[in-house]
C-alpha positions as CSV (number, residue, x, y, z in Angstrom):
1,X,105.2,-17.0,-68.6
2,X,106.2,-14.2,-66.8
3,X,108.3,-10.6,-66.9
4,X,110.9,-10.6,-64.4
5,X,112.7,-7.5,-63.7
6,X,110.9,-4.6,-65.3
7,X,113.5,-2.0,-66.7
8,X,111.6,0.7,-67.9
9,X,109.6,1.2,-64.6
10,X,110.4,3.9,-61.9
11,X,113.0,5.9,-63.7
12,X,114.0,9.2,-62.3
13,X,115.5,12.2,-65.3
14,X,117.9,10.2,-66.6
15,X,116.2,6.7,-66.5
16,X,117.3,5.4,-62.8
17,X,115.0,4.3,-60.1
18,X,115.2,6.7,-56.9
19,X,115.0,6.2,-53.8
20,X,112.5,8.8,-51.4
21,X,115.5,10.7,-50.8
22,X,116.2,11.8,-54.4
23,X,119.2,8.9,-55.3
24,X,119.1,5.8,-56.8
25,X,116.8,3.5,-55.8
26,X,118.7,0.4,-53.8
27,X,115.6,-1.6,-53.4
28,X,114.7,-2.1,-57.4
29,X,116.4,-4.8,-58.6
30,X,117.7,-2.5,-61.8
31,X,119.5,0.1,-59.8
32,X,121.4,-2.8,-58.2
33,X,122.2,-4.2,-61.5
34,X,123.5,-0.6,-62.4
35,X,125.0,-0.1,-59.1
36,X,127.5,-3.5,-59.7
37,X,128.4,-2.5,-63.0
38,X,129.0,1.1,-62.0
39,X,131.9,-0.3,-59.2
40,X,133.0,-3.5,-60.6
41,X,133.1,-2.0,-65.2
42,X,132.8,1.4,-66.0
43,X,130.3,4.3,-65.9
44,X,127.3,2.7,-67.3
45,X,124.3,5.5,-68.3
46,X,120.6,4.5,-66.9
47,X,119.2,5.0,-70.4
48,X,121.8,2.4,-71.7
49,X,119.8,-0.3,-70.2
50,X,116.8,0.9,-72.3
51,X,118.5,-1.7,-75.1
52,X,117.5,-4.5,-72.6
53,X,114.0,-4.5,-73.2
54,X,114.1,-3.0,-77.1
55,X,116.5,-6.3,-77.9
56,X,114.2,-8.2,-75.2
57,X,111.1,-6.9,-77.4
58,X,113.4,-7.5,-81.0
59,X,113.9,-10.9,-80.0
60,X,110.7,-12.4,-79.0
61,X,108.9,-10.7,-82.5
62,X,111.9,-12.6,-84.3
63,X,110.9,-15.7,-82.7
64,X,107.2,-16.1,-82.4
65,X,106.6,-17.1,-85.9
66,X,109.0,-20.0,-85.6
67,X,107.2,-20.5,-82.2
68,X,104.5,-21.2,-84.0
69,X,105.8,-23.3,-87.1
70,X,107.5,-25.7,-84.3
71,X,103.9,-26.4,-83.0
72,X,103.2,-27.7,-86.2
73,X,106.0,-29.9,-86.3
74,X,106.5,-31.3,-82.5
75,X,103.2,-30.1,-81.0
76,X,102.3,-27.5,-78.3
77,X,103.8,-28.9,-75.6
78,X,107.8,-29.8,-76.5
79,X,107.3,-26.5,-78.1
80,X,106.5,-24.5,-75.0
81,X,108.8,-26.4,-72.8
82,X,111.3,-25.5,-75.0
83,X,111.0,-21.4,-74.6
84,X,110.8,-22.1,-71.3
85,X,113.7,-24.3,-70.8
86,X,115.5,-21.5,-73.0
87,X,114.0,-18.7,-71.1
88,X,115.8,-20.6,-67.9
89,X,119.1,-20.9,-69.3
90,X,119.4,-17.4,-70.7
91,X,118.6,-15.8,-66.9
92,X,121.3,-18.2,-65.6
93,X,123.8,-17.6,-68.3
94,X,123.1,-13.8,-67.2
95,X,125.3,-14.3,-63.8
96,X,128.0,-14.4,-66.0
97,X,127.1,-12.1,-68.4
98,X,126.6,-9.3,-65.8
99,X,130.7,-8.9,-65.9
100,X,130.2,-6.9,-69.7
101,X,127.0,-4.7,-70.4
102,X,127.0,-6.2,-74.1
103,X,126.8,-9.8,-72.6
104,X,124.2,-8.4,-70.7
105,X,122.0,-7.1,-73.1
106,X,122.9,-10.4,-75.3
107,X,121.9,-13.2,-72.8
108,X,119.0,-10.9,-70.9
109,X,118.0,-8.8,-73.6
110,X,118.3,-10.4,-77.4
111,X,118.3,-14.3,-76.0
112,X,115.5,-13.8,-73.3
113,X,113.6,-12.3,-76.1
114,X,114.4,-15.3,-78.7
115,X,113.1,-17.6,-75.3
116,X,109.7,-15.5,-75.1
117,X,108.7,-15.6,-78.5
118,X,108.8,-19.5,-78.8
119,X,106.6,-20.3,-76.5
120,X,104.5,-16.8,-76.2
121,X,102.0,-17.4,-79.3
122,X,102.2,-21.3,-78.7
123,X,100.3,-20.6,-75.3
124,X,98.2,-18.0,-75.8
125,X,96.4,-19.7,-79.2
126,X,95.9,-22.6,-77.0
127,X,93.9,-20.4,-74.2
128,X,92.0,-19.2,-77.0
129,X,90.9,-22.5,-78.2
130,X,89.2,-23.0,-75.4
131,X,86.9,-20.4,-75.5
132,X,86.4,-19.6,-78.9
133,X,84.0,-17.4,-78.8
134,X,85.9,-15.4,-76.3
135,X,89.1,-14.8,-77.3
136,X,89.4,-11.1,-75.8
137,X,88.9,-12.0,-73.0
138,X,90.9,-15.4,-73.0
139,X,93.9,-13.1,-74.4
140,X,93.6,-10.5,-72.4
141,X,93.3,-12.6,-69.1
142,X,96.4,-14.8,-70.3
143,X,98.8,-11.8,-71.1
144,X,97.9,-10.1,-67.9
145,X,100.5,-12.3,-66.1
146,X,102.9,-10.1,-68.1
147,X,101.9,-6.7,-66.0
148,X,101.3,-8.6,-62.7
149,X,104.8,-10.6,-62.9
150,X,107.0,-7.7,-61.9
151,X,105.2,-7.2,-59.2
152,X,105.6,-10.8,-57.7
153,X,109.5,-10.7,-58.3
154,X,110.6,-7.4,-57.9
155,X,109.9,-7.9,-54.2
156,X,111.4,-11.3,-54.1
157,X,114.9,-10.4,-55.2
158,X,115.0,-7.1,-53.6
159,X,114.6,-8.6,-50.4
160,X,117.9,-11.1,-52.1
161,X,119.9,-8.1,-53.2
162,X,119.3,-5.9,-49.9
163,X,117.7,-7.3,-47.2
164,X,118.3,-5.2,-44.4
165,X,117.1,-1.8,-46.8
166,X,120.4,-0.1,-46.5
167,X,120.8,3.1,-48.3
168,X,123.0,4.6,-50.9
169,X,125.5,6.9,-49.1
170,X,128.3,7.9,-52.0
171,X,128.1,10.6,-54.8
172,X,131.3,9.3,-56.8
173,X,130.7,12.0,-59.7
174,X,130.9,15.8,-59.3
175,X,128.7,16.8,-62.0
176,X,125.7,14.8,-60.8
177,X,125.9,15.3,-57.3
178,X,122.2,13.9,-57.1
179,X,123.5,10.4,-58.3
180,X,124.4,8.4,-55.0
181,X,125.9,4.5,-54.9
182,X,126.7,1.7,-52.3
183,X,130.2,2.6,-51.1
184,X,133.0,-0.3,-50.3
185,X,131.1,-0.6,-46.9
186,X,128.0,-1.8,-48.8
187,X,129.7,-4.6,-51.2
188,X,127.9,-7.1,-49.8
189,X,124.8,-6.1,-51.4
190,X,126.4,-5.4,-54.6
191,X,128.5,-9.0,-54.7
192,X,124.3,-10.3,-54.5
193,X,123.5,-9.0,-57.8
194,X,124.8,-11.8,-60.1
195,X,123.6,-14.3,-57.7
196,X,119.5,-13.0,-58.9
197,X,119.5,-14.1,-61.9
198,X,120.4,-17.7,-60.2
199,X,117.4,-17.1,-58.1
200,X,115.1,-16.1,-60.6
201,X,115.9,-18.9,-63.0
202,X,115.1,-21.4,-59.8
203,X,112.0,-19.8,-59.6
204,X,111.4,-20.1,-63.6
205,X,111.9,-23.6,-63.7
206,X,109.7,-24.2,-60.9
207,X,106.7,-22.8,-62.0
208,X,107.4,-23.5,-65.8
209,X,107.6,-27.2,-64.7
210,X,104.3,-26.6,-63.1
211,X,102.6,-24.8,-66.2
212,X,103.6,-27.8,-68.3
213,X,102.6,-30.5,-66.5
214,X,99.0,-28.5,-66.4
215,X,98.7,-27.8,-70.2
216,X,96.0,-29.5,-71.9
217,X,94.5,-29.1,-75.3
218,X,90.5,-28.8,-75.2
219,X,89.0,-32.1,-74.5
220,X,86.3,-31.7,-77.3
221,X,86.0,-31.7,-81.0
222,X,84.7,-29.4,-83.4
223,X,82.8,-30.4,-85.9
224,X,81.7,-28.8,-89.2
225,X,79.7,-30.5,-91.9
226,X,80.8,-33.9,-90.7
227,X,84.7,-32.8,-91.2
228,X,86.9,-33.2,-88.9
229,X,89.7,-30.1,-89.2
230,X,92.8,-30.8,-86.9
231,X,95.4,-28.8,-85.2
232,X,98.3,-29.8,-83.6
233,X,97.7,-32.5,-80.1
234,X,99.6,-31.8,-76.9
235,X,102.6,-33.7,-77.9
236,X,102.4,-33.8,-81.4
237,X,102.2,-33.3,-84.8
238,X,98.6,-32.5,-85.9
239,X,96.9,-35.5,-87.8
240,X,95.9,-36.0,-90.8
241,X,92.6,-38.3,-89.8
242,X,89.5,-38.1,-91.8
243,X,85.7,-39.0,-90.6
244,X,86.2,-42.4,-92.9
245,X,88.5,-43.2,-90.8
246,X,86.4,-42.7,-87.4
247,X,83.6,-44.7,-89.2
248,X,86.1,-47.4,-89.1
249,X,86.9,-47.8,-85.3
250,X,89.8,-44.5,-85.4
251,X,88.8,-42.0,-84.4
252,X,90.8,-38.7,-83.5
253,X,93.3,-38.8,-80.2
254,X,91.8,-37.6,-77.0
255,X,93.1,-34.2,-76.4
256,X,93.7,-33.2,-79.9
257,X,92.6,-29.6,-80.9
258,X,90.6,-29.3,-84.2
259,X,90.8,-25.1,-85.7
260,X,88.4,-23.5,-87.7
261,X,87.6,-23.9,-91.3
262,X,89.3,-20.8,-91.9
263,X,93.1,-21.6,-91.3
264,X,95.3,-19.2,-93.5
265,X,98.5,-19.9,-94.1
266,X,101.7,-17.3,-93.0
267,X,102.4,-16.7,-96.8
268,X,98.2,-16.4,-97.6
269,X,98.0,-13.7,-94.7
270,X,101.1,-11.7,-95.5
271,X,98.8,-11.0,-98.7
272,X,95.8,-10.5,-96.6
273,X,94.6,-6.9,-96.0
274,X,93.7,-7.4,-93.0
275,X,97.0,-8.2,-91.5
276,X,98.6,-5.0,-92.3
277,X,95.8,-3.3,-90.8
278,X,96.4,-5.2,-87.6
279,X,100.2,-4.4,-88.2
280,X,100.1,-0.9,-88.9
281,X,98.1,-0.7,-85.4
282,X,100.6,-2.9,-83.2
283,X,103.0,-0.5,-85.0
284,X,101.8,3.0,-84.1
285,X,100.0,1.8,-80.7
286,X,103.6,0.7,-79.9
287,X,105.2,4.6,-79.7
288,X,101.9,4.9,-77.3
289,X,103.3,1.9,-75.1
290,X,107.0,2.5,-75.6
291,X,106.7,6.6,-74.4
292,X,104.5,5.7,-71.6
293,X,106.5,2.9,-70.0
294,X,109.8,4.5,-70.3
295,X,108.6,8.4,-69.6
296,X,105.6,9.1,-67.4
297,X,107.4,9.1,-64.2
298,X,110.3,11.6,-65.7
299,X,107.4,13.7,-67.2
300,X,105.6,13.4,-63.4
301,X,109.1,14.4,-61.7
302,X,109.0,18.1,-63.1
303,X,106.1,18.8,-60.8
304,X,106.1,16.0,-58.0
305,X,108.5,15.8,-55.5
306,X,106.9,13.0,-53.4
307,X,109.4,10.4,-54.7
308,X,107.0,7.4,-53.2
309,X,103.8,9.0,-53.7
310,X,105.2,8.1,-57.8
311,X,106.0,4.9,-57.1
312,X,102.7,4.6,-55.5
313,X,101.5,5.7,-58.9
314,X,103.4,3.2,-60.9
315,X,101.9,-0.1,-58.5
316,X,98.3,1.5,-59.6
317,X,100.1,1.7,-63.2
318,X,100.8,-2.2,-63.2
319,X,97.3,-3.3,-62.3
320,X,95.8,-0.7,-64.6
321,X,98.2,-2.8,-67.4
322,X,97.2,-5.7,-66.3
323,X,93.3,-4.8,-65.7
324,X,92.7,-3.3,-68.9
325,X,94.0,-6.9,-70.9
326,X,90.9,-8.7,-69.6
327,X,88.2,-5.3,-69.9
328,X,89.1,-4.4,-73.7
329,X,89.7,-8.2,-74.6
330,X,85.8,-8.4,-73.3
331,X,84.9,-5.2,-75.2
332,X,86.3,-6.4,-78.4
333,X,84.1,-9.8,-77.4
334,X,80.5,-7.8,-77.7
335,X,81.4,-4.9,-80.3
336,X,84.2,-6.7,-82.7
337,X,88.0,-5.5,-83.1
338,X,87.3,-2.4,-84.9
339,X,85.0,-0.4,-82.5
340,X,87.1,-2.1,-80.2
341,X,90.5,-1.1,-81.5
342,X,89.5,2.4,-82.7
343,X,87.8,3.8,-79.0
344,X,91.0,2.7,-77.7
345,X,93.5,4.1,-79.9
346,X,91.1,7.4,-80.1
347,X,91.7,7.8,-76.2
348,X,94.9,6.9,-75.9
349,X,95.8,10.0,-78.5
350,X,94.1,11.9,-76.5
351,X,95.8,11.2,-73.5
352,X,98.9,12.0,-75.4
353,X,97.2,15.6,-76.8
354,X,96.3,16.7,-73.2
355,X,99.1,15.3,-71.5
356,X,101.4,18.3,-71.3
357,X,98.4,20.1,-68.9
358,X,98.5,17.2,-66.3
359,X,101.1,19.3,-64.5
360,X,98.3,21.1,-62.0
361,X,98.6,18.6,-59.2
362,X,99.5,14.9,-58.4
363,X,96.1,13.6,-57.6
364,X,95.0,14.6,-61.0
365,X,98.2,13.4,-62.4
366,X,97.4,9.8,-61.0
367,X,94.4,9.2,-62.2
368,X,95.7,10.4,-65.6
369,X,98.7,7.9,-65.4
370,X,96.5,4.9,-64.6
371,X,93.9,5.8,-67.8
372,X,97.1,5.9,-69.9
373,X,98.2,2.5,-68.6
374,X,94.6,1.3,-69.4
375,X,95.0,2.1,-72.7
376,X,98.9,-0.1,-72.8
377,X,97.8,-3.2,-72.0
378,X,94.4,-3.4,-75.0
379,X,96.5,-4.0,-78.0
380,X,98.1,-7.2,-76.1
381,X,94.2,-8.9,-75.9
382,X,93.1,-7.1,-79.2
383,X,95.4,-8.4,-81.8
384,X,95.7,-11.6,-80.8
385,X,91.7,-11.8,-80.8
386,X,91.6,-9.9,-83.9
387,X,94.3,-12.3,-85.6
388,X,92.8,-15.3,-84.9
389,X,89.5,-14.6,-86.0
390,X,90.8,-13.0,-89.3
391,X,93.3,-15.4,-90.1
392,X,91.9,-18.9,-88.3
393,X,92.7,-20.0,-85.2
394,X,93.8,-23.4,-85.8
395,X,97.4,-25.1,-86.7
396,X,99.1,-21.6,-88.0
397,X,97.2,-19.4,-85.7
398,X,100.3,-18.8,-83.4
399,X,102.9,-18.3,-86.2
400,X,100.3,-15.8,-88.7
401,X,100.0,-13.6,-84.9
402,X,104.2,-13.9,-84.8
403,X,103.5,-12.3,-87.8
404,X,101.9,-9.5,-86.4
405,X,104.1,-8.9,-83.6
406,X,106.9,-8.1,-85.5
407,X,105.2,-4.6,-85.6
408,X,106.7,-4.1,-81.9
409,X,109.9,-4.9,-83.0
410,X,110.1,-2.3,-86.0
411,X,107.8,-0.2,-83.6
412,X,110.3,-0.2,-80.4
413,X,113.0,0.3,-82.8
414,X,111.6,3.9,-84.1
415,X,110.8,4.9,-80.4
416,X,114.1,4.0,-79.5
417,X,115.4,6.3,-82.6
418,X,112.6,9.3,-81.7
419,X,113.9,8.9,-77.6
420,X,117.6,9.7,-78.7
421,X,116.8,12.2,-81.5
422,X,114.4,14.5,-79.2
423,X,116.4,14.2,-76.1
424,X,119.4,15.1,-78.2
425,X,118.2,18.2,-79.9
426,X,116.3,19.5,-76.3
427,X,112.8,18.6,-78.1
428,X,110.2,20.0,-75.6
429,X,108.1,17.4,-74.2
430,X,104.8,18.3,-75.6
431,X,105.9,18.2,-79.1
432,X,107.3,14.8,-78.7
433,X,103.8,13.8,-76.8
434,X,102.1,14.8,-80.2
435,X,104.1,12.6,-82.1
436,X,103.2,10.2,-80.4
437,X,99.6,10.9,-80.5
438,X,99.7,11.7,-84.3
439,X,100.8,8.0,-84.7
440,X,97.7,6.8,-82.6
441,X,95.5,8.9,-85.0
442,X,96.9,7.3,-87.8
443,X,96.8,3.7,-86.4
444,X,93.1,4.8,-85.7
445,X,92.3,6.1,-89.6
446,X,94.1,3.0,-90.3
447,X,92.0,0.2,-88.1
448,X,88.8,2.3,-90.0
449,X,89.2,-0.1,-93.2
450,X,89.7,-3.3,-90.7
451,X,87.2,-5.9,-92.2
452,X,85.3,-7.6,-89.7
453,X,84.2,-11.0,-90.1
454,X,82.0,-13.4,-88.2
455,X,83.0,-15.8,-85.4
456,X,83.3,-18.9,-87.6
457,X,83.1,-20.8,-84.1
458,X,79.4,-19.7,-84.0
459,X,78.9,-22.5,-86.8
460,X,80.6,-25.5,-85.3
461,X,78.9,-27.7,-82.8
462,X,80.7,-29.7,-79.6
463,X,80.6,-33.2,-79.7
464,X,81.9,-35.4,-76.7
465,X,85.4,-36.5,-77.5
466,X,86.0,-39.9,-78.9
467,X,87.8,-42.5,-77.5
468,X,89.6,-44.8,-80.1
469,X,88.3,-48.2,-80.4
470,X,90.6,-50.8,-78.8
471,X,92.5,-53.6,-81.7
């Protein structure tokens, strides 16, 4: 699964992508889809398109749990090929959609959120299965796709929209004499716009078809005391087989997973402690991840006037992102969740504390934008290590982390509500930078009374997989 068009990157003041020459950038695939609705609707405002990814993020938290309760009931498979077939159909319905900015932000935002979340947890419990004992760093290498995807399709349908890298050459508004568009010369490249979203649900359905027809439950059992604990098969519901049955010629289906003893329930882990610890840090890690994503290259414009030198910055943002999933996911491996968890969200305050004296020069400002994207991408390996190991990873393992998620939801909500308040009232920057770090804080005191408990995969021992005995 991956992100397509990446909205909150490379924003200029007011949230658009530039170009080196101080306008709009023509060459991101979200300026062009400002650009059309600018000429063809109304005036749309860059930080409008901010409600893209907080419905995108809305949606997928409000889906993952039933993601995970339709694993249960038609099995891993069907229930990843049907995100994906959603995901598909929600980009395409977007070519028609593009004509009103609230169908947009339906079918791209809300819907390709809804799509996400079915099949998001579904997958990345199954990685984990794998590799029990090294769920970080199965999460973390899993959800890197999610930093690295922008960067294989932003170039893709740039090169769609505007292939011969023409330049914005109109300034239709005298107040904002900065802000330049494609004039009537140019509508060739704006009449391309709808047709991406075409492209990039080809592209999804090619490589979703691929990723299908290459998922496969671990080919092993695991066995505990001579009792056989099953999760849900590739294509099906899990079964209900016992070892009295195996002792009489049926044994368990090849390719059917087995989860650990623990398995919690989503009503059992609501209660749990634990889970509103790993809540309450997806929660205030989120203002971290929100403010970063959507501000660091405004905050950088104030003292940098090399426009690609930033987006240079940003590229070594993405692979920070997507870097950081695997190294923390490993970290949480050898030291557990909390020491894990805490060191990150202690630095990431930091970052946050310090980050108003970054302004000195842009060398210094690039290393410091790359350690706060190294610190974004650890909660998306943690938690879903953390989860799993708290709350079982077997048949509910992918709704209970649904569970969890819907932290970002309420999360990007509040940053979306703090954005609008502080930019309203003329908030300097640095006070809003220490909100944002006094949330980390508390999501740190808060991980502090995180109860760690022991791999229970450390108890179970692999057995070669049993063929059933023929009639």
């Amino acid at each position: 699964l991956l992100y397509t068009i990446k909205f909150e990157d490379e924003r200029n003041s007011a949230g658009l992508p530039r170009s080196p020459w101080g306008s709009p950038d023509p060459h991101h695939p979200r300026s062009s889809l400002l650009l059309w609705q600018l000429q063809h609707l109304h005036r749309l405002l860059p930080e409008n398109t901010q409600w893209i990814l907080t419905l995108m993020v809305c949606g997928q938290g409000s889906t993952m749990v039933l993601g995970g309760l339709l694993e249960k009931k038609i099995g891993t498979r069907l229930t990843i090929l049907l995100g994906c077939v959603c995901l598909s159909t929600t980009t395409a319905l977007s070519y028609f959609s593009i004509h009103s900015f609230y169908g947009l932000i339906v079918t791209y935002g809300l819907l390709f959120g809804f799509s996400i979340g079915i099949a998001y947890s579904t997958a990345l419990t199954l990685s984990m299965r794998w590799l029990p004992k090294y769920k970080g760093v199965v999460a973390g290498s899993v959800v890197a796709g999610f930093g690295l995807g922008a960067m294989v399709f932003n170039p893709i349908i740039t090169k769609f929209i505007n292939p011969d890298n023409v330049s914005p050459d109109v300034a239709p508004y005298a107040d904002k004499p900065e802000e330049k568009y494609f004039g009537p010369d140019n509508d060739a490249i704006l009449n391309r716009v709808p047709y991406c979203f075409l492209v990039m649900a080809a592209f999804f359905v090619g490589l979703q078809t691929i990723g299908n027809l290459l998922l496969k439950a671990p080919p092993q059992q695991l066995v505990h005391n001579n009792t056989y604990i099953n999760g849900p098969s590739e294509n099906g519901p899990p079964s209900s087989k016992s070892p009295e049955d195996d002792e009489q010629g049926d044994a368990l289906l090849p390719g059917q997973q087995v989860q650990d003893e623990l398995d919690l329930t989503p009503l059992e882990v609501l209660k749990s402690r634990n889970f509103w610890i790993l809540w309450f840090a997806f929660f205030c890690n989120n203002q971290g991840i929100c403010y970063c994503s959507t501000y660091w290259k405004t905050f950088g414009q104030g003292f940098i006037d090399n426009d690609m030198f930033l987006a240079a910055i940003g590229s070594a943002g993405s692979i920070a992102n997507a870097l950081s999933r695997i190294f923390w996911g490993a970290v949480s491996d050898r030291t557990g969740y909390k020491i894990a968890m805490s060191t990150l969200q202690a630095l990431f305050a930091l970052l946050y504390i310090v980050m108003h004296y970054t302004q000195s020069g842009k060398w210094g400002y690039a290393v410091f934008v790359f350690c706060l994207f190294f610190c974004v991408g650890g909660s998306f390996s943690l938690l879903p290590a953390a989860s799993c190991s708290s709350f079982g990873s077997g048949v509910n393992s992918s709704a209970n982390y649904g569970l969890v998620f819907t932290a970002a939801v309420v999360g990007s909500l509040l940053n979306l509500l703090i954005n609008t308040e502080t930019t309203q009232h003329n908030w300097p920057d640095q006070h809003v930078q220490w909100i944002v770090a006094a949330f980390l804080l508390a999501g740190c005191i808060g991980t502090a009374f995180y109860k760690e408990k022991s791999a229970i995969t450390s108890d179970y021992q692999r057995v070669p997989e049993v063929e059933p005995h023929a009639e």
